[in-house]
KEMAR-304526 format. One line per 8 residues: number of its first residue (from 1); their letters; for each residue x negated, y negated, z of C-alpha. Coordinates in Angstrom, 1 decimal, padded with zeros to 4 digits. Last residue first. Layout:
BEGIN
NUM	A	X,Y,Z | ...
This chain:
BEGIN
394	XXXXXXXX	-112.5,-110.3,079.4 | -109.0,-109.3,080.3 | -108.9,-112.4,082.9 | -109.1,-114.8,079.8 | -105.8,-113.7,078.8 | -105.0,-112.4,075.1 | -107.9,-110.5,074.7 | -107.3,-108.1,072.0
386	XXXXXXXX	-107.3,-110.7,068.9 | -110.8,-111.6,069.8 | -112.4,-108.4,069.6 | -112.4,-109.1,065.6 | -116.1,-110.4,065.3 | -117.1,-107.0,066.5 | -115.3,-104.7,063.8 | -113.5,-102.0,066.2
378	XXXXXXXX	-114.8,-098.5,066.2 | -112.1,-095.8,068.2 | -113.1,-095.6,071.8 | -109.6,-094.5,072.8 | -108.4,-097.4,075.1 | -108.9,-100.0,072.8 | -108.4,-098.0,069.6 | -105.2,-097.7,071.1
370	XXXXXXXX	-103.9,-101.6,071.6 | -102.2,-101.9,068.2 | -100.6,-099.0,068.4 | -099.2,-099.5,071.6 | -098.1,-102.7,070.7 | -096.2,-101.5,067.4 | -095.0,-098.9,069.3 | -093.6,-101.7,072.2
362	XXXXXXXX	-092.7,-104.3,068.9 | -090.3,-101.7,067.7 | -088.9,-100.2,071.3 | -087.8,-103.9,072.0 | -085.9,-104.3,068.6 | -084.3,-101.0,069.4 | -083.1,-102.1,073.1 | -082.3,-105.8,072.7
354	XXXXXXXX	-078.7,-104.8,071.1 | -077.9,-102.6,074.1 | -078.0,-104.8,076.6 | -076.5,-102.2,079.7 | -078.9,-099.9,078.0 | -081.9,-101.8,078.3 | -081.5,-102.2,081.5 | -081.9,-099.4,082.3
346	XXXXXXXX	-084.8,-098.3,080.1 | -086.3,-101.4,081.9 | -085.5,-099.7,085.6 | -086.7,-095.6,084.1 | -090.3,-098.0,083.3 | -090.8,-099.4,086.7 | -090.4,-095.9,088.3 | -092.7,-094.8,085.9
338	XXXXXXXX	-095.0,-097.4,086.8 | -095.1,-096.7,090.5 | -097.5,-093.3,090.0 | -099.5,-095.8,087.9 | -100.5,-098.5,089.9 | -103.7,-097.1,091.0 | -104.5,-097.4,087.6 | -105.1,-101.3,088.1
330	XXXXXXXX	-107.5,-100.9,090.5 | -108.5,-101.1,094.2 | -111.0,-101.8,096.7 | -111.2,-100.5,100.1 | -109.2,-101.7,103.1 | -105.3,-101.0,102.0 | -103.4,-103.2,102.8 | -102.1,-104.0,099.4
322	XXXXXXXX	-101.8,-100.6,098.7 | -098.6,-100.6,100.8 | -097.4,-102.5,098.0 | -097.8,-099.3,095.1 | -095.7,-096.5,095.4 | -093.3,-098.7,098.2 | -092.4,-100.5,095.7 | -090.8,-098.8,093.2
314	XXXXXXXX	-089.6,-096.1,095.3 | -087.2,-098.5,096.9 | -086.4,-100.0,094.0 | -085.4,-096.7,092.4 | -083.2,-095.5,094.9 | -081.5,-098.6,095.0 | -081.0,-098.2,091.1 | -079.4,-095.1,091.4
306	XXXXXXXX	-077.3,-095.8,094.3 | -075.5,-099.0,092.7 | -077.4,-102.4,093.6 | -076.9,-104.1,090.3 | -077.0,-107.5,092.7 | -077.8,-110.0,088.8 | -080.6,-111.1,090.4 | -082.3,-107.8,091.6
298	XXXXXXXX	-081.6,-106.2,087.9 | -082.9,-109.3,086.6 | -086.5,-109.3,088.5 | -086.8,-104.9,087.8 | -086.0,-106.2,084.1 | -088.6,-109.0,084.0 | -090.9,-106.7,085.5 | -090.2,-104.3,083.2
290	XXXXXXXX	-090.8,-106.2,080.7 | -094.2,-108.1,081.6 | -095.5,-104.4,082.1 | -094.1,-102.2,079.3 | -094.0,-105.4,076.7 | -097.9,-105.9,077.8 | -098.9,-102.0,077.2 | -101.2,-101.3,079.8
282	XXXXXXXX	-105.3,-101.8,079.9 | -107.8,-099.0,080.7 | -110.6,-100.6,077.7 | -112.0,-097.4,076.3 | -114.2,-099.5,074.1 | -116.2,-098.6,070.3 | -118.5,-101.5,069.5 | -118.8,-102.4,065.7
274	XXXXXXXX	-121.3,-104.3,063.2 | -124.6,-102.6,064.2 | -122.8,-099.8,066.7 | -122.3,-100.9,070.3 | -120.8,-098.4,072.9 | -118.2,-099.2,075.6 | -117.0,-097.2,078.2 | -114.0,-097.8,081.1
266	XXXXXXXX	-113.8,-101.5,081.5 | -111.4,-102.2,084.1 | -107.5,-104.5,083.9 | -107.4,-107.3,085.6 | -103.5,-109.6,085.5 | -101.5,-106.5,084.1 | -099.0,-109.0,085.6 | -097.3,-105.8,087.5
258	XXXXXXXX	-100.6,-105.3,088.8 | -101.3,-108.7,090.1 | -099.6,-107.6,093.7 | -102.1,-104.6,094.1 | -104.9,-106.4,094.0 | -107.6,-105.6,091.7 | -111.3,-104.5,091.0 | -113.3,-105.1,087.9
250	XXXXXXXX	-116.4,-107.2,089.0 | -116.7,-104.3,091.7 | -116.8,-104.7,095.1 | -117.7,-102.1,098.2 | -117.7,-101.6,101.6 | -116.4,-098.3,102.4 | -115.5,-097.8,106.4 | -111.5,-096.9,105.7
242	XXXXXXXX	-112.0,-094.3,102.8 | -115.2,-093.1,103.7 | -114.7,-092.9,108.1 | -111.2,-091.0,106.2 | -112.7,-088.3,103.8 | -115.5,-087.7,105.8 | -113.1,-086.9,109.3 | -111.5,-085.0,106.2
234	XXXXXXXX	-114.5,-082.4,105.3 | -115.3,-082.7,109.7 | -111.9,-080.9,110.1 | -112.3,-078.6,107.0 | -115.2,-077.5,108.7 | -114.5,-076.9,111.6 | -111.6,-074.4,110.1 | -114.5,-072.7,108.4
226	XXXXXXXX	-116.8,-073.1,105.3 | -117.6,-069.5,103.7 | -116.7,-069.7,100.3 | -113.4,-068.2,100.2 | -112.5,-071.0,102.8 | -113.2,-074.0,100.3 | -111.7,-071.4,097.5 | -108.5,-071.5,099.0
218	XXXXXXXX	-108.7,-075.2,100.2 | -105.6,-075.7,097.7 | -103.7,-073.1,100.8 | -104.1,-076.3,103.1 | -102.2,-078.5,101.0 | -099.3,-075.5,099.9 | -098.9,-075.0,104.1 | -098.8,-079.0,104.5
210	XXXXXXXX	-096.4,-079.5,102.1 | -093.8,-076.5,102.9 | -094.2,-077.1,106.8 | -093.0,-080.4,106.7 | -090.8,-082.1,103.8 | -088.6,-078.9,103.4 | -088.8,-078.0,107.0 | -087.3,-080.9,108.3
202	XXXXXXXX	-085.1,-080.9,105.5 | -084.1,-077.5,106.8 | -083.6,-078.5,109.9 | -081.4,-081.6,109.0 | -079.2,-079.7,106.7 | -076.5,-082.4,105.5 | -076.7,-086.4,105.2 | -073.8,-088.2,103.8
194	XXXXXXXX	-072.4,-089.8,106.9 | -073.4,-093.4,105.5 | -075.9,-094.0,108.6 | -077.0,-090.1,107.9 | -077.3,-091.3,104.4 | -079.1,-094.1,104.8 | -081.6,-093.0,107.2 | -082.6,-090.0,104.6
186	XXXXXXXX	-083.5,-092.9,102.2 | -085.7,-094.7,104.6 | -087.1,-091.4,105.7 | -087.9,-089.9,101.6 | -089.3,-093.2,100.7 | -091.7,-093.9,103.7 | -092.5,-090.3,103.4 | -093.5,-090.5,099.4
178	XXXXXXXX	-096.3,-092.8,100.3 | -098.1,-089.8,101.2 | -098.9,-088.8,097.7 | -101.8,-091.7,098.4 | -103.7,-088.5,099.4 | -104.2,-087.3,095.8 | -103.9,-083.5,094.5 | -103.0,-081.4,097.8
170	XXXXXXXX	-100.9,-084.6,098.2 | -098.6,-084.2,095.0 | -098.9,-080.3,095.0 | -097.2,-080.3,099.0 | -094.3,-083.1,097.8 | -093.9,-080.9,094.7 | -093.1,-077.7,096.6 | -091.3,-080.0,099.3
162	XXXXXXXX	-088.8,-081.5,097.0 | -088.4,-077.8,095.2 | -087.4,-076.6,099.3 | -085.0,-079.8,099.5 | -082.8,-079.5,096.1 | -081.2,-082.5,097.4 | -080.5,-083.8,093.7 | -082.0,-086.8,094.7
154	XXXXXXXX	-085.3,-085.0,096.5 | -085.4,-082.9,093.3 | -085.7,-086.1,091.1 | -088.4,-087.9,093.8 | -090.4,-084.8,093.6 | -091.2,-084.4,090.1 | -092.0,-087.6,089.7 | -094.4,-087.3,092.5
146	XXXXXXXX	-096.1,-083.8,090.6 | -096.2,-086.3,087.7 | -098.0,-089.0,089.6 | -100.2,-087.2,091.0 | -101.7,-085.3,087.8 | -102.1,-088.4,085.7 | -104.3,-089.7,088.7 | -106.5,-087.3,089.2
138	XXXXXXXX	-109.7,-088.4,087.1 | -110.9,-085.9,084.0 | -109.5,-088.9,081.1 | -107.4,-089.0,078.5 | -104.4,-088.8,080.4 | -105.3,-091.9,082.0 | -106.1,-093.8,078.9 | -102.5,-093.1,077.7
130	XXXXXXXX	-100.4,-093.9,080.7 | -102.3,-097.2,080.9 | -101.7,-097.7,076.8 | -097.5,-097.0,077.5 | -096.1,-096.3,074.9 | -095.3,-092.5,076.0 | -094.0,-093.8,079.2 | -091.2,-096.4,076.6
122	XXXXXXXX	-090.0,-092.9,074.9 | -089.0,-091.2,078.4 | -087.4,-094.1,080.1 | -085.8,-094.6,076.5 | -085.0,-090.9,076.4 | -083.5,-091.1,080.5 | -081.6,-093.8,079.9 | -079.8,-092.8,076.0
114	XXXXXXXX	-079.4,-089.4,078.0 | -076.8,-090.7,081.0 | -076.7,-088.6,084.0 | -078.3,-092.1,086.0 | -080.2,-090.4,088.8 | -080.6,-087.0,087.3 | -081.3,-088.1,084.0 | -084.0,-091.0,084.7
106	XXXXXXXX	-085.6,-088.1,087.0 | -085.8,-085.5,084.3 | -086.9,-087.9,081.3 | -089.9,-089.1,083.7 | -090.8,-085.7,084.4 | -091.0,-084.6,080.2 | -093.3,-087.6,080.0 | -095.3,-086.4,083.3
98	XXXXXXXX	-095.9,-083.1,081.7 | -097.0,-084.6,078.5 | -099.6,-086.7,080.2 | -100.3,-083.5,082.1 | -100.9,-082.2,079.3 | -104.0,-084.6,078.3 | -104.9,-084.6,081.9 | -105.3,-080.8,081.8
90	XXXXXXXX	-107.5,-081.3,078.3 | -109.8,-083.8,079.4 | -113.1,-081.7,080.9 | -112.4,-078.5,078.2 | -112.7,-081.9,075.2 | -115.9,-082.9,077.4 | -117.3,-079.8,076.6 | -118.3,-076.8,079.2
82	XXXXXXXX	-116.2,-074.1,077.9 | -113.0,-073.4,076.8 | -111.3,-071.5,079.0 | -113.7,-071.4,082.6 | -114.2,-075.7,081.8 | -110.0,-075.5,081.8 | -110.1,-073.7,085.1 | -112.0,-076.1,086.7
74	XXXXXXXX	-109.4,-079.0,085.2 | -106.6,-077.4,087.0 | -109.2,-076.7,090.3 | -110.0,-080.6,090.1 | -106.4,-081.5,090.1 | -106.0,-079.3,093.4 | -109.0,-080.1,095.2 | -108.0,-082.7,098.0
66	XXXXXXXX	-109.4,-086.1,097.2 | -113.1,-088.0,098.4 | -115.3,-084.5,097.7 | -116.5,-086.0,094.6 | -120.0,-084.7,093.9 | -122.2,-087.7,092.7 | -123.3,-089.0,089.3 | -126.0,-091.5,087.9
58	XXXXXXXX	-128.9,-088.6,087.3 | -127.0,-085.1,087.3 | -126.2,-083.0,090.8 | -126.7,-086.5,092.6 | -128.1,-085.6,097.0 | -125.6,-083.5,098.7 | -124.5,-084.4,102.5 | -120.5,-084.8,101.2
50	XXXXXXXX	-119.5,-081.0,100.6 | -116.8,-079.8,098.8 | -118.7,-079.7,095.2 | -121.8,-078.4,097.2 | -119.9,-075.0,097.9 | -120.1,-073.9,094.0 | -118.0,-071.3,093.0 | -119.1,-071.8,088.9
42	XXXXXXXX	-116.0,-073.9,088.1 | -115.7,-075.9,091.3 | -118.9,-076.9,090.5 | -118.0,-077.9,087.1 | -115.5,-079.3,088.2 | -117.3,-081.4,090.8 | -119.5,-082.9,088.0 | -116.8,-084.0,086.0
34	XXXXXXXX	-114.7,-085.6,089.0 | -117.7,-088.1,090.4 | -119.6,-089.1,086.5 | -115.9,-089.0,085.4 | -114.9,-092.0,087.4 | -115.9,-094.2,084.5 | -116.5,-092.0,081.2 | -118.9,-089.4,081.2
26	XXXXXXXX	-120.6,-088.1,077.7 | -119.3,-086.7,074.4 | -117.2,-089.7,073.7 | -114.8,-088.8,072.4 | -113.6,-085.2,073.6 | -109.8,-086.0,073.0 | -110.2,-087.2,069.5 | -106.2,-087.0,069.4
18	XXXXXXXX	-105.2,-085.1,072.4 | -103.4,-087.8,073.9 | -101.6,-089.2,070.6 | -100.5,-085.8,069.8 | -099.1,-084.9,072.6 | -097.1,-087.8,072.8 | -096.1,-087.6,069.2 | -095.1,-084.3,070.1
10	XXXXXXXX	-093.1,-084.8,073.2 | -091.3,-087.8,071.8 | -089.8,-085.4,068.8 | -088.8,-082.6,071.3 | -086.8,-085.5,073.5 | -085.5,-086.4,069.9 | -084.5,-082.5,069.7 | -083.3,-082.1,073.3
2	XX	-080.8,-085.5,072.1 | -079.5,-083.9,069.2
């Protein structure tokens, strides 16, 4: 019963991503960077890993910022089905799923309780953030499902699998490296608690395995040509970029307000005579504002069993050290954390189990309610209104 409601949550997130998947037919936000790349990536195309190129397309720019691997995924789909912005969107659109079927996997293995890990798994797919971001050809989606799927195997202690996902989480986004401070505090622990076994071959595990599977997504950098000096320069790039950029935008964010869902960003808007069509990256309020509350109660009420430690710990250490960082941010930088966020509230939720359906109700009815918002679906102007409930949405 429970693989067939986990079916049955699958589906309708499937669905819901893939639904008008190639609307609009032109770049949305970051794709103007990742769109052009793939298609370079696509037809072997050195410029897409090199910074010194002038715009391939008016407006856009090659983006040679993040390690290749998401941007080889969604090469391959432009190889499939063509050059359409459906081909562009389709990887993040299963990753989506992907990360849904991750989410259920970690809730499971820390808790071993089903009810948990299909509310954890239910509440992602409501999520409008989660939804805009697998609807779109940016990274993001792909990161935080490989980093779901290496915080479960690193409980479980299944070290080698832990460094297969911990090598495709950074070989997709380099923020994948906030998985070490997790992995040593946690490893600290248990050889204070006398729990910890294998030291080489964790060593190994979180080591050699990541950095071998991020050098080998260079494949087709080296294929191409470029050499060992140039990989080093690629990433002296990457960091002079990264730590040197100087930059604001009217929609940026801190990464303390993103819990609050203070700021969300603008992705596309197009008028019509009596309608404008958005994709408005915003998160499901209940998801947000709930599972703060719950991740706030859980810490109140000292529910500090292993589990929920575990969770914490990832929690925040996904998303505060962004708060130093020296570029600008926004709100979907939060999402490898959410999930984390989400697996607390389904939690909870189960310890109060009269709140839980009622709760799921008005978070569908909230997603619904949002998705023309983040799916560019023709709202009546005059009603607008109704979808900005704080000023700082405008």
């Amino acid at each position: 019963m429970f693989r067939f409601y986990l079916i049955l949550i699958l589906i309708f997130t499937a669905v819901t991503r893939l639904y008008l998947l190639g609307n609009p037919n032109q770049y949305v936000f970051d794709e103007v960077y990742h769109v052009v790349t793939i298609k370079a990536y696509a037809q072997n195309n050195p410029a897409g890993y090199e910074w010194w190129h002038q715009p391939p397309e008016p407006n856009t720019a090659y983006e040679w910022l993040h390690p290749p691997l998401a941007k080889l995924i969604q090469a391959s789909s432009v190889k499939v089905f063509g050059n359409t912005s459906f081909a562009w969107r389709f990887p993040s659109a299963l990753f989506g799923v992907l990360s849904v079927t991750a989410v259920y996997f970690l809730a499971l293995t820390l808790f071993k309780s089903r009810p948990i890990a299909l509310t954890a798994a239910l509440i992602l797919s409501l999520d409008n953030l989660h939804l805009t971001m697998s609807r779109i050809t940016m990274n993001d989606i792909f990161v935080t499902t490989f980093i779901l799927l290496a915080l479960t195997f690193f409980f479980k202690k299944s070290w080698y699998l832990t460094g297969l996902f911990t090598g495709l989480a950074l070989a997709t986004k380099h923020s994948a490296v906030f998985l070490y401070p997790i992995f040593t505090l946690w490893l600290l622990w248990s050889a204070r608690a006398g729990t910890l076994r294998a030291p080489f071959k964790i060593i190994y595990s979180l080591t050699v395995i990541p950095l071998a599977i991020y050098f080998m997504s260079f494949i087709q950098f080296f294929f191409q040509g470029h050499s060992l000096t140039d990989f080093w320069h690629l990433h002296q790039q990457i960091w002079w970029y990264q730590t040197g950029l100087k930059a604001s935008h009217s929609y940026q964010s801190t990464a303390l307000t993103w819990p609050l869902l203070v700021r969300p960003v603008w992705f596309y808007v197009k008028y019509f005579p009596d309608k404008i069509a958005h994709i408005y990256n915003l998160g499901n309020p209940l998801v947000f504002w709930g599972g703060a509350a719950a991740a706030a109660y859980t810490i109140f009420k000292r529910r500090f069993i292993q589990p929920v430690i575990f969770l914490l710990l990832s929690y925040g250490l996904l998303f505060l050290p962004l708060g130093l960082s020296p570029r600008i941010l926004f709100l979907h930088h939060y999402l490898p954390a959410l999930p984390l966020l989400i697996i607390i509230l389904a939690y909870t939720l189960n310890r109060h189990k009269k709140f839980r359906p009622w709760f799921l109700i008005l978070t569908a009815v909230t997603f619904f309610f949002f998705y023309p918002l983040n799916t560019a679906l023709p709202l009546p102007a005059d009603w607008l209104k109704y979808w900005f409930w704080l000023p700082s949405w405008r």
